[in-house]
C-alpha positions in Angstrom: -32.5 -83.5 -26.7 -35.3 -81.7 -28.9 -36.9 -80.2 -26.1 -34.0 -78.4 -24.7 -33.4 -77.1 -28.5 -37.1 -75.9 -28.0 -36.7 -74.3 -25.2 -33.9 -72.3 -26.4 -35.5 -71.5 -29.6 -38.1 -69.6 -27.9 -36.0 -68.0 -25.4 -33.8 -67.4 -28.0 -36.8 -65.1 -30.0 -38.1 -63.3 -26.4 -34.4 -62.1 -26.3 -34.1 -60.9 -30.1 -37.2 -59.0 -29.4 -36.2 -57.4 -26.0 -32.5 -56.6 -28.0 -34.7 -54.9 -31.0 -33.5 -57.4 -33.6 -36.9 -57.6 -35.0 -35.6 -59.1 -38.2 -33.5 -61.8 -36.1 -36.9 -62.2 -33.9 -38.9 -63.0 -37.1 -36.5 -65.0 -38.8 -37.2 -67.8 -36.0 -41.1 -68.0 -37.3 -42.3 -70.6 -39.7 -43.7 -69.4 -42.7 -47.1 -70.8 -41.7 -47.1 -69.0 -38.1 -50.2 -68.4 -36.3 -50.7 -66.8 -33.3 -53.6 -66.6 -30.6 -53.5 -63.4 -28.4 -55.8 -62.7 -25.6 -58.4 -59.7 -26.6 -58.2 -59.9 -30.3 -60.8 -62.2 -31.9 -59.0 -63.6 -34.8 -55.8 -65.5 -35.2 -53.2 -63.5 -36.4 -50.8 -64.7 -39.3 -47.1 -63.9 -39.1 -47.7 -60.6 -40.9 -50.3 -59.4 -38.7 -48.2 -60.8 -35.5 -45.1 -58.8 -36.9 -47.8 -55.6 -37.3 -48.8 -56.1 -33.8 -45.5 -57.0 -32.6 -43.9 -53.8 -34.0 -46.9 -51.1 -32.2 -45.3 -53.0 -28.7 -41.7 -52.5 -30.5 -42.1 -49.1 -31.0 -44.2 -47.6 -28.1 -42.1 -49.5 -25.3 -38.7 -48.8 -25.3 -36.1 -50.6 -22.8 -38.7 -53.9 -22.9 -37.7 -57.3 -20.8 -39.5 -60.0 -21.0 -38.3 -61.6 -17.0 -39.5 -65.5 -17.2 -40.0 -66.8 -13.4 -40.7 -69.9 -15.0 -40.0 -72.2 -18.7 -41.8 -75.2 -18.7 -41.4 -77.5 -22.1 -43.5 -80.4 -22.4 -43.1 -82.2 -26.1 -42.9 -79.3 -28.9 -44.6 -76.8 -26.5 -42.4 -73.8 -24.6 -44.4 -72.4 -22.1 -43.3 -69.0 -20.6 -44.8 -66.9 -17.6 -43.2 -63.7 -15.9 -43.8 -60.5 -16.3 -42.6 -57.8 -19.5 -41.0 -54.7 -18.3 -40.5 -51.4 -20.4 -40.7 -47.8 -20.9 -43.6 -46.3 -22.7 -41.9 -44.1 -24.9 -44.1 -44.2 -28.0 -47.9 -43.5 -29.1 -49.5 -47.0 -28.0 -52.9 -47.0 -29.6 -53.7 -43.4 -30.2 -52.5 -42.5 -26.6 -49.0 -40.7 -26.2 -46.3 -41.5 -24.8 -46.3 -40.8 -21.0 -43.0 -41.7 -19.9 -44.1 -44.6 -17.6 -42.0 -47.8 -16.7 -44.6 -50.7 -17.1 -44.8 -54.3 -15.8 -47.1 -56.4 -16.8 -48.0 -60.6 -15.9 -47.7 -61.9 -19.1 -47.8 -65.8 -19.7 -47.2 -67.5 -23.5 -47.3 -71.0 -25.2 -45.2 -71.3 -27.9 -45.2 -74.4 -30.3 -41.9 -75.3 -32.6 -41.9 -77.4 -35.5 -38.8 -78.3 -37.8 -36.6 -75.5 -35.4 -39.4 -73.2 -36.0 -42.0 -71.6 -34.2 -45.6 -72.2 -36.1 -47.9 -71.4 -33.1 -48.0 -69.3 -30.6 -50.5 -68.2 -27.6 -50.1 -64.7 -25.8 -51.9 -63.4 -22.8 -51.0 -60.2 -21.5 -52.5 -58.3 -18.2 -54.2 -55.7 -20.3 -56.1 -53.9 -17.9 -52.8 -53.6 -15.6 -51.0 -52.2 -18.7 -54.0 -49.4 -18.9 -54.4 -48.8 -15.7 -50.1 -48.6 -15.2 -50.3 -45.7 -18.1 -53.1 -43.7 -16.4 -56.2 -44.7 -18.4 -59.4 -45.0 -16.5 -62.3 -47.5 -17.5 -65.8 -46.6 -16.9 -68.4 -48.5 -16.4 -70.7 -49.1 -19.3 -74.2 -47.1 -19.3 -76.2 -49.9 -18.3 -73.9 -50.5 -14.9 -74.2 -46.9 -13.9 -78.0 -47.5 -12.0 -76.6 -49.9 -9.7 -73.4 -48.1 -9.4 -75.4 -45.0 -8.0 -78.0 -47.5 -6.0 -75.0 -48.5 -4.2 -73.7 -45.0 -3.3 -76.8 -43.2 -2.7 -77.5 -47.0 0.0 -74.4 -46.4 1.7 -74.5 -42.5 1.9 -78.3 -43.2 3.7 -76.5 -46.0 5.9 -74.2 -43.5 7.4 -76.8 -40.8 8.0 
């Protein structure tokens, strides 16, 4: 059944990536792959996805992708779970800090002629910050109500 070969297609690419056989990994991408990740405006192409692909490659070591569920519905393999990993490379200008990561992540592949030609990614971003010890602050127009809150609930209690 075609969707079973799907299904183990793309399974078959989350575990290439998660064993560092990048080259195996990419070999299982059509040559007119696209994919659509979550935070970055543009569609990336498979060079771009294999550019993106490799700063995850080499800044989190001991990666897993854990899928609590594969659902395949026609030539669509969709996969949600969480990615485990060690970040034991610079991710992004920050260094590596040692930390074991898990991160929700949920994806929709697409396979064509035993290939994969689309894909959409959506990782939990701010979790993966957060999990390495980066701290968002609020932009500069947020910080007036920020400090009307405080200074309301410091004259509340007095």
């Amino acid at each position: 059944m075609l969707t079973e070969q799907n299904k183990a297609l793309v399974l078959q690419f989350y575990k290439a990536f998660d064993e560092r056989k990048m080259e195996q990994a990419l070999e299982l991408l059509a040559p007119n792959f696209v994919a659509h990740l979550a935070g970055i405006a543009e569609p990336l192409d498979g060079a771009g996805f294999k550019q993106f692909g490799m700063s995850f490659y080499l800044a989190f070591g001991q990666g897993q992708h854990i899928f609590d569920e594969v659902i395949v519905s026609g030539d669509r393999v969709v996969t949600y779970g969480r990615f485990t990993a060690k970040h034991l490379g610079e991710f992004q200008g920050l260094p590596p800090t040692g930390k074991q990561i898990n991160l929700s992540i949920m994806h929709i592949d697409r396979v064509e002629s035993g290939k994969i030609v689309e894909h959409w990614g959506l990782g939990d971003a701010l979790g993966l910050m957060q999990q390495l010890g980066i701290v968002f602050l609020p932009a500069p127009k947020l910080l007036p109500y920020i400090l009307k809150g405080v200074v309301s609930k410091l004259f509340r209690k007095a």
